[in-house]
C-alpha positions in Angstrom: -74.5 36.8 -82.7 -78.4 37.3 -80.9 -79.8 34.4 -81.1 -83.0 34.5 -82.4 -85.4 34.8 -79.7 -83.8 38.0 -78.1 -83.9 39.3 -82.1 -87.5 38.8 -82.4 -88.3 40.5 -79.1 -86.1 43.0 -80.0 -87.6 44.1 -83.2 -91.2 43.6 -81.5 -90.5 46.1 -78.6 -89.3 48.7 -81.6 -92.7 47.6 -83.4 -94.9 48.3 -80.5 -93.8 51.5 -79.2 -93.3 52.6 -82.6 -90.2 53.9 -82.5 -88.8 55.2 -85.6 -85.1 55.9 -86.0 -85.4 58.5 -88.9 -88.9 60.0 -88.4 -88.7 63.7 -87.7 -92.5 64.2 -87.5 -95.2 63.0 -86.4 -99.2 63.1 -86.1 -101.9 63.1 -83.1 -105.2 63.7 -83.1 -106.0 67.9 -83.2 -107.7 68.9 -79.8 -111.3 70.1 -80.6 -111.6 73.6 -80.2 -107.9 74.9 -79.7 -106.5 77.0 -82.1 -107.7 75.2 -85.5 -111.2 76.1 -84.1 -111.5 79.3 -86.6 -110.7 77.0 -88.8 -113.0 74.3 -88.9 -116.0 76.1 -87.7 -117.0 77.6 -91.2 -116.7 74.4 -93.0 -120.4 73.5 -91.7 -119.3 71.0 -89.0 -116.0 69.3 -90.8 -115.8 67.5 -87.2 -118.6 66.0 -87.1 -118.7 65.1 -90.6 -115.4 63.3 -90.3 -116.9 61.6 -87.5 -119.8 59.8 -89.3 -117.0 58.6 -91.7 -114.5 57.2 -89.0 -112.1 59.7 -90.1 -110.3 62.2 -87.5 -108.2 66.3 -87.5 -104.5 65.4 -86.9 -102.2 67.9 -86.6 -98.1 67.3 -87.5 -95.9 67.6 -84.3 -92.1 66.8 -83.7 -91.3 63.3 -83.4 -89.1 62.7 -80.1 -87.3 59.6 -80.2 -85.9 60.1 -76.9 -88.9 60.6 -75.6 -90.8 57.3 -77.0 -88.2 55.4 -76.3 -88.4 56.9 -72.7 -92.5 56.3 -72.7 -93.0 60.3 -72.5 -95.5 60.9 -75.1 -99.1 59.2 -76.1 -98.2 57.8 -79.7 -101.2 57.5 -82.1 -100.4 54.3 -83.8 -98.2 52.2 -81.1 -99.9 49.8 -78.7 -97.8 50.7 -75.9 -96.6 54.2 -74.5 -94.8 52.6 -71.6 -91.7 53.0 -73.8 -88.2 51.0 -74.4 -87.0 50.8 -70.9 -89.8 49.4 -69.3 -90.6 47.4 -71.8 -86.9 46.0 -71.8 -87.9 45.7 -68.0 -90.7 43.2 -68.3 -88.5 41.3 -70.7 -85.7 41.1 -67.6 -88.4 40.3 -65.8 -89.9 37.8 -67.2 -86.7 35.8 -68.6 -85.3 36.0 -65.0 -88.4 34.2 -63.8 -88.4 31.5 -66.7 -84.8 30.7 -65.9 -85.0 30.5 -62.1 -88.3 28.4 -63.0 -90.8 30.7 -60.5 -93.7 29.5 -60.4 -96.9 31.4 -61.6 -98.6 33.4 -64.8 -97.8 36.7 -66.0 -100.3 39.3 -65.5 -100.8 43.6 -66.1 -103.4 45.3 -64.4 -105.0 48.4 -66.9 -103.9 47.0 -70.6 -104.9 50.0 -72.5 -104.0 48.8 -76.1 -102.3 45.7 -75.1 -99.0 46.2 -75.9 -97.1 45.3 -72.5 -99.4 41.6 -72.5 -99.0 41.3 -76.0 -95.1 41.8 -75.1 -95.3 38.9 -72.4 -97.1 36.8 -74.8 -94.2 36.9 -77.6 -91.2 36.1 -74.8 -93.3 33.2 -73.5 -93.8 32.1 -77.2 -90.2 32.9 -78.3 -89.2 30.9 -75.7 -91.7 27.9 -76.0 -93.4 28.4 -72.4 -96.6 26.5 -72.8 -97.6 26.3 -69.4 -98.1 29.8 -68.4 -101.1 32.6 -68.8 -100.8 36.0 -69.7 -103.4 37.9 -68.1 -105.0 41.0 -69.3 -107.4 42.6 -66.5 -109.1 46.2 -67.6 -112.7 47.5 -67.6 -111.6 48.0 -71.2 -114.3 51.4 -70.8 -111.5 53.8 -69.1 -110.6 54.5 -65.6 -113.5 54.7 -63.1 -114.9 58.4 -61.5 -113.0 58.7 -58.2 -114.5 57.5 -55.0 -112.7 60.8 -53.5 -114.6 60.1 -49.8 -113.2 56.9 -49.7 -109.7 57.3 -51.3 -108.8 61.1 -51.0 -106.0 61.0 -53.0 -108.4 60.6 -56.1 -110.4 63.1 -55.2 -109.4 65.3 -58.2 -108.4 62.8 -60.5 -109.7 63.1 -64.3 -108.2 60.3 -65.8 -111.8 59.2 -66.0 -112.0 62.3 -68.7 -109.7 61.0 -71.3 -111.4 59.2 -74.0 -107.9 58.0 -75.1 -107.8 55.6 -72.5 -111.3 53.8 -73.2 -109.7 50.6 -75.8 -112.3 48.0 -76.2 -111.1 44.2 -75.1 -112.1 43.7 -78.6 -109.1 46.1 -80.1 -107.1 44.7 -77.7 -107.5 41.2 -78.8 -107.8 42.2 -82.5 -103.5 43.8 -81.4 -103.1 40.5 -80.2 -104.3 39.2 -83.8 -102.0 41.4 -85.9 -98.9 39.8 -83.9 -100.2 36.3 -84.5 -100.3 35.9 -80.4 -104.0 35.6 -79.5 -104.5 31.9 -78.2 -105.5 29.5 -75.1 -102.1 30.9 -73.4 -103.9 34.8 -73.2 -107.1 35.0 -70.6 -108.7 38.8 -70.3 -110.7 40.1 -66.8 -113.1 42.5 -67.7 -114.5 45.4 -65.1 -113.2 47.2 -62.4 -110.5 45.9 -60.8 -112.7 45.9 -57.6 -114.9 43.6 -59.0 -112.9 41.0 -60.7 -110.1 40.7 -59.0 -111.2 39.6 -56.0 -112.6 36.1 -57.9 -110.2 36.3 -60.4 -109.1 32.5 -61.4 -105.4 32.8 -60.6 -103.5 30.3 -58.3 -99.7 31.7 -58.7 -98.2 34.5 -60.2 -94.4 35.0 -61.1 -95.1 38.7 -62.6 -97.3 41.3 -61.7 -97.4 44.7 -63.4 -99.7 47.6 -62.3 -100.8 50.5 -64.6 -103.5 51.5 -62.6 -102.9 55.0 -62.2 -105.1 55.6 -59.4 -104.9 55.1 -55.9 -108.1 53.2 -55.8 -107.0 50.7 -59.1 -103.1 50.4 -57.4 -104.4 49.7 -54.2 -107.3 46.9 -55.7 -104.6 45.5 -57.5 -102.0 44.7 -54.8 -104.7 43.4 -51.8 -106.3 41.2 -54.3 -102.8 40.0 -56.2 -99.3 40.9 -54.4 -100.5 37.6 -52.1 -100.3 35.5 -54.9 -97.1 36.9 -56.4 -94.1 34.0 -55.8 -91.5 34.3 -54.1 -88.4 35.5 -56.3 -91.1 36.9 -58.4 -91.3 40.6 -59.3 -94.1 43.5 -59.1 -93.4 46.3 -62.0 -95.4 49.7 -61.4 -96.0 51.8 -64.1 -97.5 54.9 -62.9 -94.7 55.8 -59.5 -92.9 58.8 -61.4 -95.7 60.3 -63.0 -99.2 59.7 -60.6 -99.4 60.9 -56.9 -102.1 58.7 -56.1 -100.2 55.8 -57.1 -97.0 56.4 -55.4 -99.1 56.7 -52.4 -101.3 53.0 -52.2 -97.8 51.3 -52.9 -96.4 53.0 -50.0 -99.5 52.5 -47.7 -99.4 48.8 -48.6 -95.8 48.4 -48.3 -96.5 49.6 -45.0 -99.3 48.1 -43.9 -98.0 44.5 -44.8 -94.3 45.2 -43.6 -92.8 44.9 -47.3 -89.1 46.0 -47.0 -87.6 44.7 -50.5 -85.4 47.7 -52.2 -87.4 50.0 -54.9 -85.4 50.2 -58.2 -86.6 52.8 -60.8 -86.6 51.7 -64.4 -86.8 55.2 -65.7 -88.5 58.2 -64.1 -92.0 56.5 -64.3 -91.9 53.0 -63.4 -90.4 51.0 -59.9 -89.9 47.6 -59.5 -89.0 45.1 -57.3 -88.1 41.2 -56.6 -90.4 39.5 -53.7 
């Protein structure tokens, strides 16, 4: 039999993707103007209406368990769309580190709902690890407008755009709530990464996990933090599969500082590896 920690972290990991074993459909919010348009228009402004009441236009799709579990869709109601593989990742992670007693806290850099923190909370607390931090650090407003003169591969990036990333820290730490995990153990940075990282309180870190997405965030993240990343500790990055920009400051870096430790893909998005 699982003993009861791994079951608890198993059921969480389902709980926070949401992934549903018998759901054939499922619901995300209708884009504004595209093909419901003629539609909505002549009921007077049913947009904005819904608006002023906190209501919003869903439209029914196909519910792809292989690809939640995969971390291939944006799911409305899940705190995390980093999936079950690299979520089982971080919990490899982590564990590894607890039983080879590396020292340091457990941060991710760009939270969005909270899920992956809220994740690294629960093994700590499964576990009964009282003397380590889970860090959150986001600007908890979205990503920043590319500096595209000084980091050319964001020159055309519009994550910026997407109102779907912008989740207040006070959402965030309301997700931590609902799991009963919101306590001295959790500690949030809030800005830019380039602005509070550099003075960010942290002595040692056993995990690291980036989910910058952009070459500016990646890049702020690993001057200010792979230096404080243990040895026999690991760096997870979210974004190598699926964001150019990304691929490219881990690469630079890696390069610049002589980093030789083998790559290992989780899935088709995220990269990891042991310092």
């Amino acid at each position: 039999m699982q003993d009861l920690p791994s079951l608890y972290l198993e059921l969480l990991k389902n709980t926070l993707i949401d992934l549903q074993r018998f759901r054939e459909t499922d619901y995300r919010p209708a884009p504004k103007g595209k093909k419901i348009k003629w539609i909505i228009d002549p009921l007077l402004g049913l947009f904005q209406k819904l608006d002023k009441r906190n209501l919003t236009v869903c439209e029914k799709i196909n519910y792809n368990r292989e690809d939640r579990a995969n971390g291939k869709d944006w799911p409305l109601f899940a705190e995390s769309m980093i999936g079950y593989k690299r979520l089982s990742n971080v919990q490899d992670c982590v564990i590894n580190v607890l039983q080879n007693k590396i020292k340091g806290d457990l941060i991710e850099t760009g939270v969005w709902r909270g899920g992956t923190v809220i994740f690294m909370r629960a093994i700590l607390k499964a576990y009964e690890i009282t003397d380590r931090v889970v860090w959150a650090a986001d600007s908890f407003e979205g990503l920043p407008k590319p500096n595209g003169s000084k980091y050319v591969a964001d020159k055309d990036d519009i994550f910026h755009t997407y109102d779907e990333l912008r989740v207040t820290m006070e959402t965030v730490q309301e997700n931590f709530r609902k799991y009963g995990l919101l306590d001295e153990q959790v500690r949030f940075l809030k800005g830019w990464f380039r602005d509070t990282l550099p003075q960010a309180p942290i002595t040692s870190l056993a995990i690291l996990r980036l989910d910058g997405d952009m070459y500016e965030s990646t890049m702020d993240s690993l001057v200010h933090l792979y230096p404080k990343l243990s040895a026999g500790g690991f760096i997870i990055i979210d974004d190598w599969g699926s964001v150019k920009g990304c691929q490219m400051a881990v690469k630079d870096y890696r390069r610049q500082n002589k980093i030789t430790e083998e790559i290992i893909p989780i899935d088709s998005d995220g990269v990891f590896w042991k310092k």
